[in-house]
VMD Tcl script that draws the C-alpha trace (Angstrom):
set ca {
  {-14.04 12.94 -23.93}
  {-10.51 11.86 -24.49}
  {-9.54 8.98 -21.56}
  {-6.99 10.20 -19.03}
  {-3.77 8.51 -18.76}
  {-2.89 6.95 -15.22}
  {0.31 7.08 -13.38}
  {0.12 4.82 -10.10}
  {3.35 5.09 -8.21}
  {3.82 3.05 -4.68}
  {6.80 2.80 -1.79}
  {6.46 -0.45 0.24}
  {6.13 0.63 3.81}
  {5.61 4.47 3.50}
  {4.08 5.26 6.76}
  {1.69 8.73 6.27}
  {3.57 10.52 8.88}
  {6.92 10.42 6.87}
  {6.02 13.27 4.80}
  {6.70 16.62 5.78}
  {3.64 17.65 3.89}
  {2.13 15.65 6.76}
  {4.02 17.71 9.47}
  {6.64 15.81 9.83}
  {9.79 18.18 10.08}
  {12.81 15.29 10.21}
  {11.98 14.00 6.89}
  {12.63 16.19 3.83}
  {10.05 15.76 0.90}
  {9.82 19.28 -1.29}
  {8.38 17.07 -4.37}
  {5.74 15.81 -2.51}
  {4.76 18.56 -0.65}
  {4.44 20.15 -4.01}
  {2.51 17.66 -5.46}
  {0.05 17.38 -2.18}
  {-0.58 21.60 -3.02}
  {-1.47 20.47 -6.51}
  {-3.68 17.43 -5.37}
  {-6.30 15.61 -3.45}
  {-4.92 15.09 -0.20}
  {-6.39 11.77 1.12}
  {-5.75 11.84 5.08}
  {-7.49 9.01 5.70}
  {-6.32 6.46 3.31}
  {-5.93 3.21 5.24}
  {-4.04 -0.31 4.20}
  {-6.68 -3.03 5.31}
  {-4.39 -5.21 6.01}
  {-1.12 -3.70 6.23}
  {0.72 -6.09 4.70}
  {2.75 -6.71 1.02}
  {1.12 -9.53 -0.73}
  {-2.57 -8.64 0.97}
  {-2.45 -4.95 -0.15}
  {-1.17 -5.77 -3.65}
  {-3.74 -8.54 -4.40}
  {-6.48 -6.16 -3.18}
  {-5.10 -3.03 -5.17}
  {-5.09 -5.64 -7.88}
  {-8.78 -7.01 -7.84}
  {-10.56 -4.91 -5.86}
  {-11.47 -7.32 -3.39}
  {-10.99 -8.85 0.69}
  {-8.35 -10.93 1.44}
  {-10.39 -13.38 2.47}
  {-12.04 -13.22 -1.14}
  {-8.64 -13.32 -3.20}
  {-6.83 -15.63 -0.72}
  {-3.43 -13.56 -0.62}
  {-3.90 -13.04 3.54}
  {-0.10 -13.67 4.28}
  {2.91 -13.16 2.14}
  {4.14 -15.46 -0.97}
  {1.21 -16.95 -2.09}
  {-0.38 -16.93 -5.87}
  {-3.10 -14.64 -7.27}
  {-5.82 -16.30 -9.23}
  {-4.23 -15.97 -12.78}
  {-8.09 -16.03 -14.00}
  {-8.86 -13.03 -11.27}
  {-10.80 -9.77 -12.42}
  {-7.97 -7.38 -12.41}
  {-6.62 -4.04 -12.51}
  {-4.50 -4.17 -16.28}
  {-6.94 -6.58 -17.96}
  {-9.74 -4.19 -17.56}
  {-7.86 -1.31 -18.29}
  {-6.55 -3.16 -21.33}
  {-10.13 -4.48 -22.21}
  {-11.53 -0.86 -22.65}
  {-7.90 0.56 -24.96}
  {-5.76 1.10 -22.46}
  {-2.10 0.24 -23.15}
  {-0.94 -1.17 -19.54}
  {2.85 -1.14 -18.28}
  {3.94 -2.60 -14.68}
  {7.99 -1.51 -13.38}
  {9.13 -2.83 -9.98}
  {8.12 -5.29 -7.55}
  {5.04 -7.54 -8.20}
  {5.00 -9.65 -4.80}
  {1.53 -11.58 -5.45}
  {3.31 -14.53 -8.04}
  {3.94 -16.66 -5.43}
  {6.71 -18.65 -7.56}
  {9.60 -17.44 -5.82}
  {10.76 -14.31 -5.30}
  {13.59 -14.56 -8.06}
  {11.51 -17.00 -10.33}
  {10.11 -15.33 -13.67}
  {6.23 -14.42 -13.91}
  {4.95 -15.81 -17.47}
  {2.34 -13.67 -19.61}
  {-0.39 -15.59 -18.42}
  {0.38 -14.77 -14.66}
  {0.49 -11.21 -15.01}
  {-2.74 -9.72 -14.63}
  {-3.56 -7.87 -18.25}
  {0.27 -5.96 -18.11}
  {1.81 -5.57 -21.29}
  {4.98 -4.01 -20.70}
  {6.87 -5.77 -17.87}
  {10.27 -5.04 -16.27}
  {9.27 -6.79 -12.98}
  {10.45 -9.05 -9.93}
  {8.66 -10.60 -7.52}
  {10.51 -9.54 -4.44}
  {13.51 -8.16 -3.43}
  {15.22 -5.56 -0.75}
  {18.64 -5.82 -2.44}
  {17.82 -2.76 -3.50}
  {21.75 -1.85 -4.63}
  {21.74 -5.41 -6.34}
  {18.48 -5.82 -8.23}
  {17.32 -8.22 -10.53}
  {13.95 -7.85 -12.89}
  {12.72 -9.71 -16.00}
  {11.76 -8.08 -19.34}
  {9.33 -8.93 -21.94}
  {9.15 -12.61 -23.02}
  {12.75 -13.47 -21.40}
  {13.44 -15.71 -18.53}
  {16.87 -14.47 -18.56}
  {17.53 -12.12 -15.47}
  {18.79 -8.40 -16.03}
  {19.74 -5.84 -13.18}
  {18.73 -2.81 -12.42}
  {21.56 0.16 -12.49}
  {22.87 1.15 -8.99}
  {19.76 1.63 -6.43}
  {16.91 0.27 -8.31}
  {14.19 2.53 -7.29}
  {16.30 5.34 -9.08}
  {16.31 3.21 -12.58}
  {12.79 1.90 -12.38}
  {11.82 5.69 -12.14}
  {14.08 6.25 -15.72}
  {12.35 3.37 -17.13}
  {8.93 4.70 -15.92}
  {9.92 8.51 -17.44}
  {11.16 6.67 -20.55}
  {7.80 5.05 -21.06}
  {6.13 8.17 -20.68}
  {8.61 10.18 -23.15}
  {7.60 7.42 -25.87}
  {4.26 6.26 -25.64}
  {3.43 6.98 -28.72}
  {0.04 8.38 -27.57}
  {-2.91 6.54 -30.28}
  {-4.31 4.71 -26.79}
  {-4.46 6.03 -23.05}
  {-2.04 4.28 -20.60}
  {-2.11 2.77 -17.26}
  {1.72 2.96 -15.73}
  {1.97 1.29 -12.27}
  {5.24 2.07 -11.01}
  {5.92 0.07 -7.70}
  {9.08 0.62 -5.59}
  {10.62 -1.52 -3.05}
  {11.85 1.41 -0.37}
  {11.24 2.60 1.98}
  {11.46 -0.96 3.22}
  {13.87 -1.98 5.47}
  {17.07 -2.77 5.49}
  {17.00 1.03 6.21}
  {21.14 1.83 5.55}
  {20.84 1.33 2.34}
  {19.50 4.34 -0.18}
  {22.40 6.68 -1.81}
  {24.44 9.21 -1.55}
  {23.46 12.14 -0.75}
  {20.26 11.27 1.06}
  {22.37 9.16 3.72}
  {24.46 11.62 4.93}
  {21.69 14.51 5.17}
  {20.37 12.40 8.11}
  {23.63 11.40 9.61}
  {23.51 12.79 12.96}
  {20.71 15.19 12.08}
  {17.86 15.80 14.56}
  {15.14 13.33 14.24}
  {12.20 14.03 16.25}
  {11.04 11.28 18.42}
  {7.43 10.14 17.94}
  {5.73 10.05 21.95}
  {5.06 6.92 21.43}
  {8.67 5.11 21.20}
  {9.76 3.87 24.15}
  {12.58 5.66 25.56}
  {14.47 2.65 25.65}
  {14.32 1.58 21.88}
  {15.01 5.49 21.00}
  {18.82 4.65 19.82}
  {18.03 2.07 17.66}
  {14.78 3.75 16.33}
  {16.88 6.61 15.62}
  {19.23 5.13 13.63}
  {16.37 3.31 11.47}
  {14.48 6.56 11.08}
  {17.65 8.43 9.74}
  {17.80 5.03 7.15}
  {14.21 5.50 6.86}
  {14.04 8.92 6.04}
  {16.99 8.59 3.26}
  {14.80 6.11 1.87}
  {11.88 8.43 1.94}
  {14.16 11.30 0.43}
  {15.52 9.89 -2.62}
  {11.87 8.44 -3.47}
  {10.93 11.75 -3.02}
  {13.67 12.60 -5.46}
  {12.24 10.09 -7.96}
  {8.78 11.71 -7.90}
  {9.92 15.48 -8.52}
  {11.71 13.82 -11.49}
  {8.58 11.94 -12.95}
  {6.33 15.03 -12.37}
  {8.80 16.79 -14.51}
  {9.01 14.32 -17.27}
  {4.85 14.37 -17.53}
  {5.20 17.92 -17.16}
  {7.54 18.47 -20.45}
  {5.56 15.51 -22.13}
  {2.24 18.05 -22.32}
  {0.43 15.22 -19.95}
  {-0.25 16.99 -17.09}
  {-3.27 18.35 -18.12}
  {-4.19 15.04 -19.26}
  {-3.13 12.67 -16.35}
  {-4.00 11.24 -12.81}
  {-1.23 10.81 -10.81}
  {-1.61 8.84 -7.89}
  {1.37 8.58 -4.95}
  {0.67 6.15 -2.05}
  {1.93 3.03 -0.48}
  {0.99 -0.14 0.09}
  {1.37 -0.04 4.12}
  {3.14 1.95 6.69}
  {5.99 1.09 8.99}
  {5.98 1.09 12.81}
  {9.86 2.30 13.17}
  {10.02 1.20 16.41}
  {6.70 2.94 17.34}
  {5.16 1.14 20.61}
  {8.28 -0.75 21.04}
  {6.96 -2.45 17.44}
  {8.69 -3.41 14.71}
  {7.29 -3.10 10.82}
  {3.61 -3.48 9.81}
  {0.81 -5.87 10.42}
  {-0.11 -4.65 13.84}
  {-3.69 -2.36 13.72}
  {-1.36 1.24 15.16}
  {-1.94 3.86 12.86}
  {1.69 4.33 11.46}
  {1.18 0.47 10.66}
  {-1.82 1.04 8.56}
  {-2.56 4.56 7.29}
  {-0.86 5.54 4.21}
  {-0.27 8.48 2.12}
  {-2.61 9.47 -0.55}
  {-2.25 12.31 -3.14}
  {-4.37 11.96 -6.22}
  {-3.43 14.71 -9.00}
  {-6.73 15.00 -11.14}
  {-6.28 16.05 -14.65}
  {-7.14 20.17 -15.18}
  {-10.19 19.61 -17.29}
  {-12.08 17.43 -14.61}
  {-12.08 20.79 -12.39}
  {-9.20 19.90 -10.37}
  {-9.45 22.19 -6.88}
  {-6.26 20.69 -4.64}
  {-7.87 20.05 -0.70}
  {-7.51 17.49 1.89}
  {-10.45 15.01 2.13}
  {-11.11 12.72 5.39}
  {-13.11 9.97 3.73}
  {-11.78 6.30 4.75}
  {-10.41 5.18 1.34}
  {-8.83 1.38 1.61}
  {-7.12 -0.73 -0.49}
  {-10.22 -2.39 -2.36}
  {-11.17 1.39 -3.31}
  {-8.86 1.80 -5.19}
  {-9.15 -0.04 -8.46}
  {-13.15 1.09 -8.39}
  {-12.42 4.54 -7.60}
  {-9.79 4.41 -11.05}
  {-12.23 3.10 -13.43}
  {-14.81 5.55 -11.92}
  {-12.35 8.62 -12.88}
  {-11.66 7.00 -16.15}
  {-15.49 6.54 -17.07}
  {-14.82 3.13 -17.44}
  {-17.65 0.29 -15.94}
  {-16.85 -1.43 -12.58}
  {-16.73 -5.42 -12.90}
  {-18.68 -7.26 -10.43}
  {-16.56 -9.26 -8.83}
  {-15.24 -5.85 -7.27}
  {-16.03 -5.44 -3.53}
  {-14.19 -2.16 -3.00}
  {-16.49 0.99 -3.55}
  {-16.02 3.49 -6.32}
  {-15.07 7.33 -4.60}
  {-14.79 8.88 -7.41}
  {-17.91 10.82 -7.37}
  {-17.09 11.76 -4.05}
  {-13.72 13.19 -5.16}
  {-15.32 15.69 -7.52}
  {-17.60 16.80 -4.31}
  {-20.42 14.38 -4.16}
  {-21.19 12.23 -0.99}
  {-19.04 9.72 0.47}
  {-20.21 6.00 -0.69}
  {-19.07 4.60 2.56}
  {-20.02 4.20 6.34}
  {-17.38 6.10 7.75}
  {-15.11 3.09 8.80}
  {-12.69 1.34 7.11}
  {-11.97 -2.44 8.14}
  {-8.29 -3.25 9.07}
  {-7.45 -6.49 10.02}
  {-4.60 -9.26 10.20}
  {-5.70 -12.86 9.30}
  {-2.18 -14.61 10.29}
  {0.45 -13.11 12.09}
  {3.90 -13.32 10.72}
  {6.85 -11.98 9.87}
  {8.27 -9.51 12.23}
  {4.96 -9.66 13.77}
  {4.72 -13.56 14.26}
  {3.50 -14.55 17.65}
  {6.52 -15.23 19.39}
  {6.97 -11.55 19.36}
  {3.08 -10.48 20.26}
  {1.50 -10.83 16.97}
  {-2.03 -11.73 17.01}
  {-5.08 -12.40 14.60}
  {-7.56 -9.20 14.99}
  {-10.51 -7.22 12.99}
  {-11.01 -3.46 13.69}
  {-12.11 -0.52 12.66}
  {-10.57 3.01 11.59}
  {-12.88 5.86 11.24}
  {-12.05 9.53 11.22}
  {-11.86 9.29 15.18}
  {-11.41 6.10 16.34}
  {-9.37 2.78 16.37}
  {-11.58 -0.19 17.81}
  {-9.49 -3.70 17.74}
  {-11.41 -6.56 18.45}
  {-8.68 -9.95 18.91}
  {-10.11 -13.39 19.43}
  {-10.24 -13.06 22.78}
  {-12.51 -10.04 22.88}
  {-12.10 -6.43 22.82}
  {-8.54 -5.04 22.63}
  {-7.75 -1.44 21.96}
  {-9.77 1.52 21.42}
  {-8.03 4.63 20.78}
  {-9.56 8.50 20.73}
  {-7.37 9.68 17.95}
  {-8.96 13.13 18.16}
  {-7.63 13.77 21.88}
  {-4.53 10.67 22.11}
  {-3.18 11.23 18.08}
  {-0.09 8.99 19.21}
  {-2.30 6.13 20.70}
  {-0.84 5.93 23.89}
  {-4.08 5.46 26.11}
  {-5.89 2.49 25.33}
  {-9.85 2.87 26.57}
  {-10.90 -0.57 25.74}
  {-10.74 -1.79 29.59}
  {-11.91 1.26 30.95}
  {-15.53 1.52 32.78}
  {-16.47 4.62 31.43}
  {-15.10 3.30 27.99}
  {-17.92 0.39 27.99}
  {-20.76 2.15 26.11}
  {-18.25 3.59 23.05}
  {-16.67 -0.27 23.08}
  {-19.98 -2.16 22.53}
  {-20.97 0.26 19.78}
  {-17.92 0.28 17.88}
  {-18.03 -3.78 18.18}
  {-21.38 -3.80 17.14}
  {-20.48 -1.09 13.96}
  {-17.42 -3.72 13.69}
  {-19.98 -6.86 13.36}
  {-22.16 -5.59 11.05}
  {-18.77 -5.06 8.48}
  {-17.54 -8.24 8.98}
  {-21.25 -10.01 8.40}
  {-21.64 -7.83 5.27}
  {-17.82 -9.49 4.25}
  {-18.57 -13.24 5.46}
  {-15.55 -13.05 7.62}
  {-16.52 -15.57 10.75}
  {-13.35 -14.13 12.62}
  {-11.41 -17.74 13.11}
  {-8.32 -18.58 14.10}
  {-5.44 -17.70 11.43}
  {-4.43 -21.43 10.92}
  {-8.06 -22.10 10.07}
  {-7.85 -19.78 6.64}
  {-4.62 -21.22 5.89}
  {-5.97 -24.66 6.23}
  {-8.87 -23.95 4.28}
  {-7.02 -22.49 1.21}
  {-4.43 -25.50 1.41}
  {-0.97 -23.10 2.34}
  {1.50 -25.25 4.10}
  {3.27 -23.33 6.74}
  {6.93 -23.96 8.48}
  {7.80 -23.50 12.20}
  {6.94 -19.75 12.47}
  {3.62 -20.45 10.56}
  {5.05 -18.36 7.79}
  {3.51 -19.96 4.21}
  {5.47 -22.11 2.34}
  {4.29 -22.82 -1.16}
  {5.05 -26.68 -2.84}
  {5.02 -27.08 -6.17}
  {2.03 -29.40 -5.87}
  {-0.05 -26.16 -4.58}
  {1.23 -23.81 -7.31}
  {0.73 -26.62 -10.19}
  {-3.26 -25.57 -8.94}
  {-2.44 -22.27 -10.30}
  {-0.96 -22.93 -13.81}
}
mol new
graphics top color blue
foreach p $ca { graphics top sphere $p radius 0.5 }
foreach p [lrange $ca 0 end-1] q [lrange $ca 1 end] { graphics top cylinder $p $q radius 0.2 }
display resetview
């Protein structure tokens, strides 16, 4: 059987509520509301750690944080790692990369050489950036800087449709495309998609303060313009693999690497365990011939999941280094490999999330009703998100709560034994793994430590 290709596309901070596929009504998204009729519809897809660098390392190798090291932002991947392109290239697969990288931890404007780039071939990547009108990448071989055309996420898109349009087809491909909207600054994605939300009626979610609603409102209607011209980008990809003859030949994944808060619970971004911080949008298009039948499924897919779950569609063998578990047979109908929980967790607060503003180390659990935060002090939250969907009532201190609370702290446990995790302070891990760390205990990388990495 002829290998499928793979399109992986991914916003940064794409919350799964900003879809109105997802019921959403403020946001406009036709092309992906088409695409979820046409695909698996993962509701329950969550980012372990809702954060960049975290996410991408695990998408990347399969694997914990606490395995690959990349807990906080703007540190270095193990260039020797068990990765996502160099096993898709070891088994024929031509492998391309476009967009933001984000787990070099050179600089964000520094060039990534061959060697650091995980088994991608073709490469029009940056590490980081939200200049997203002024955006640099590097090509190829060259350490020379070029810049993307106007709003980037708009020309990475051409260059992933031009890839598509001339693979010249003797080998399957692998195309990650990785975006760096919906990310803040919000004001910032084109004409037209600005002005459609410029004074338009944004629904607010219950759980914004009243206070914050002004200045949440003007970040949604940034936000959602963001969302829209993405979703612009996707309807023009679909159509590009549509008049290429590869959509009967083709996975096409949409997702995100973490949500975004928007001012939800009076929060900021991402890192904190509330559900439009770490569940994520999921729509897997299966090629026709693997007996594609479009539904929503509720199984807790995470980031580690991911690369497994690929090589499992693809038929290809699962290194085992790999910690994430392989869903694909569950996605053709079979049973669901996991417990029924997913593990979120943040290792080190920081960011817009540091602790001067309430951020906090904490493990947890999401399953298909509950949230159950343990922080080092103890128990924290425990949401019903059956009965309180925006989170608002938090059981973990309530009497009759007790019983549910030492159960899902036992379930909890038993995850974090199977992982190793011993639940320490943040500074502890960074400590151990030798990342330096200014005022705000945000990582800063020496060259001594990234010399290690060469």
């Amino acid at each position: 059987m002829t290998q499928p290709n793979i399109v992986f596309v991914f916003g940064d901070q794409w919350r799964a509520q900003a879809t109105s596929y997802a019921g959403e009504s403020s946001v406009r998204t036709p092309n992906l509301d088409r695409l979820a009729g046409e695909s698996l519809n993962l509701v329950n897809a969550v980012s372990n750690c809702p954060l960049c660098t975290p996410y991408r390392a695990s998408l990347l190798t399969g694997q914990y944080p606490l395995t690959h090291g990349l807990f906080v932002n703007d540190v270095p991947l193990d260039p020797h790692a068990t990765s996502l392109g160099k096993v898709f290239a070891a088994h024929g697969y031509d492998t391309a990369y476009i967009g933001k990288w984000h787990v070099d931890g050179h600089g964000r404007d520094a060039p990534i050489p061959p060697e650091r780039r995980q088994g991608f071939q073709f490469w029009k990547v940056l590490e980081c950036t939200h200049d997203y009108g002024h955006s640099a990448y590097y090509a190829g071989d060259s350490n020379e800087p070029r810049w993307w055309e106007g709003y980037d996420a708009i020309a990475q898109t051409r260059e992933a449709q031009r890839y598509i349009q001339e693979h010249e087809g003797r080998h399957p491909f692998l195309l990650v495309l990785s975006w760096g909207p919906p990310h803040n600054p919000y004001r910032t994605a084109p004409e037209p998609y600005r002005s459609w939300y410029e004074r338009a009626p944004i629904r607010r979610r219950p759980n914004v303060p009243l206070n914050t609603w002004v200045t949440a409102y003007d970040s949604l209607a940034g936000y959602y313009a963001h969302c829209s011209a993405l979703d612009a980008c996707v309807g023009d990809l679909l159509r590009t693999v549509e008049e290429a003859g590869l959509a009967d030949d083709m996975i096409f994944v949409f997702t995100s690497d973490h949500g975004d808060a928007v001012g939800c619970h009076g929060h900021g971004n991402k890192q904190a365990p509330w559900d439009e911080s770490i569940m994520v949008p999921f729509l897997l298009r299966y090629p026709a011939r693997f007996g594609r039948t479009p539904r929503m499924l509720d199984c807790l897919l995470g980031a580690p999941d991911i690369m497994p779950t690929l090589l499992g569609l693809a038929g290809l063998p699962i290194p085992g280094p790999v910690e994430g578990l392989d869903f694909s047979a569950h996605l053709a109908g079979g049973p669901d490999p996991s417990d029924g929980a997913a593990l979120i967790a943040c290792y080190q607060p920081i960011a817009d999330w540091w602790r001067g503003e309430g951020g906090r180390e904490y493990r947890g659990l999401r399953t298909k009703r509950y949230t159950y935060v343990r922080s080092l002090e103890g128990p924290w939250m425990l949401f019903d998100n059956q009965v309180d969907p925006y989170q608002i009532h938090n059981l973990a201190g309530r009497p009759e709560s007790a019983g549910l609370v030492r159960q899902m702290d036992a379930w909890l446990q038993r995850k974090l034994d199977a992982r190793g995790d011993e639940f320490l302070p943040g500074m502890e891990y960074i400590r151990r793994w030798g990342y330096p760390v200014d005022g705000r205990e945000t990582v800063v990388i020496p060259p001594s430590v990234l010399r290690g990495w060469a």
